[in-house]
C-alpha positions in Angstrom: 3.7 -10.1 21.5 0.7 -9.7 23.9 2.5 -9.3 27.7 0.6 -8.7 30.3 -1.9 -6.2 31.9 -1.2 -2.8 30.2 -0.9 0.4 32.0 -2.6 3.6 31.0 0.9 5.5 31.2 2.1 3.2 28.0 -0.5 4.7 25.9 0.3 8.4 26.7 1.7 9.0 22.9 -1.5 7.8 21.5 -3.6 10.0 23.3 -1.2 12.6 22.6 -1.5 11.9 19.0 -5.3 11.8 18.8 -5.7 14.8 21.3 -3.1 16.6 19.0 -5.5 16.0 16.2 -8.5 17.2 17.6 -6.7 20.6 18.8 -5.5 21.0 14.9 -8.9 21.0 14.3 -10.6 23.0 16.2 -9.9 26.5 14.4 -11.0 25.0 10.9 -14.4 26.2 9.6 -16.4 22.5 9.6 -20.0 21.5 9.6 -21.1 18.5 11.8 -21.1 16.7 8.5 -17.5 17.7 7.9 -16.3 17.1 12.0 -18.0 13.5 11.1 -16.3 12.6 8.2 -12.9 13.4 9.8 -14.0 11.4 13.1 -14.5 8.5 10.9 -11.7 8.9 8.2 -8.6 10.0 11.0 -9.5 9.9 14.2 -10.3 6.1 14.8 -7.5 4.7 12.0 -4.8 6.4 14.1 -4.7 3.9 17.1 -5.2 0.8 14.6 -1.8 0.0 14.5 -1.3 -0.1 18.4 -4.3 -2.0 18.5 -3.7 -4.8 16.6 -0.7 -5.8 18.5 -1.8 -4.5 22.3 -5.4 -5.0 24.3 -6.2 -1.4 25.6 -7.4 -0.7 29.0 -11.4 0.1 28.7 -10.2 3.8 30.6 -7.9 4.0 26.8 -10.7 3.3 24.6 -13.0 5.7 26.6 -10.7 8.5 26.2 -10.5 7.8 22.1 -14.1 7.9 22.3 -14.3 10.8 24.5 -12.1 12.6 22.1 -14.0 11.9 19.2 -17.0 12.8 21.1 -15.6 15.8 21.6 -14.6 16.7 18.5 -18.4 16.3 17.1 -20.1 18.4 19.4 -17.7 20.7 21.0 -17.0 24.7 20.0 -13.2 25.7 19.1 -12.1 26.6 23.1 -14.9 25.4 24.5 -14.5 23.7 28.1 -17.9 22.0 28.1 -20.6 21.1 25.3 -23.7 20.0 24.9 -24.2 16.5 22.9 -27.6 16.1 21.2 -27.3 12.4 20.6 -25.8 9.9 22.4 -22.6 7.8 22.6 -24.4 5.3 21.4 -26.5 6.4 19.0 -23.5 7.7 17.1 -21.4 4.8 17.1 -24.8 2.3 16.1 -24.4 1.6 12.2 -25.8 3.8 9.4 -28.0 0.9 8.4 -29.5 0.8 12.2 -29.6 4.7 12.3 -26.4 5.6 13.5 -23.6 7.9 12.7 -20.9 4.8 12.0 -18.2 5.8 13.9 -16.4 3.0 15.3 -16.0 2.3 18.6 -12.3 1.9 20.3 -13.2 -1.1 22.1 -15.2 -3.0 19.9 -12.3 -2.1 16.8 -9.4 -3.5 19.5 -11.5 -6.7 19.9 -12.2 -7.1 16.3 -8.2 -6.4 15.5 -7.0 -8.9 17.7 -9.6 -11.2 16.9 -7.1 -12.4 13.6 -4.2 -13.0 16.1 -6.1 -16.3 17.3 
């Protein structure tokens, strides 16, 4: 079940699948509030199944969380954007001011947390 030190290259289809996602929504209309909800709703439940199975490389998570990043503050064909609050300010809890979106790393730990 859990073999060895992963490589990056094994993980290409999910980043293909959440980077697909994000480029499928890029040309809808959306608020913040809207980008947010889809962040938290689609974005981080599509690598759950990989992760609670695999450990991720930290350079895996970081792209997740670089593609939901994205997603939140960047214009449809945008190259660069500007991000008015932090990494992690957004992924903090609601209760401790926060936006509540999950983070990769912190999700994979928690998911293979019931394998022990």
């Amino acid at each position: 079940m859990l073999q060895g030190k992963t490589k990056i290259a094994e993980f290409n289809q999910l980043l293909d699948r959440v980077n697909n996602q994000v480029a499928s929504w890029k040309n809808k209309l959306l608020n913040k509030a809207g980008h947010l909800c889809l962040i938290k709703s689609t974005l981080t439940s599509i690598p759950v199944y990989i992760m609670q199975s695999h450990w991720i490389s930290q350079a895996i998570c970081d792209r997740i969380n670089q593609a939901c990043h994205r997603m939140l503050w960047a214009k449809p064909g945008a190259s660069y954007y500007w991000s008015l609050v932090g990494w992690n300010t957004i992924s903090k809890p609601l209760e401790m001011g926060g936006l509540g979106v999950r983070e990769a790393r912190h999700m994979n730990i928690s998911l293979l947390g019931k394998l022990i």
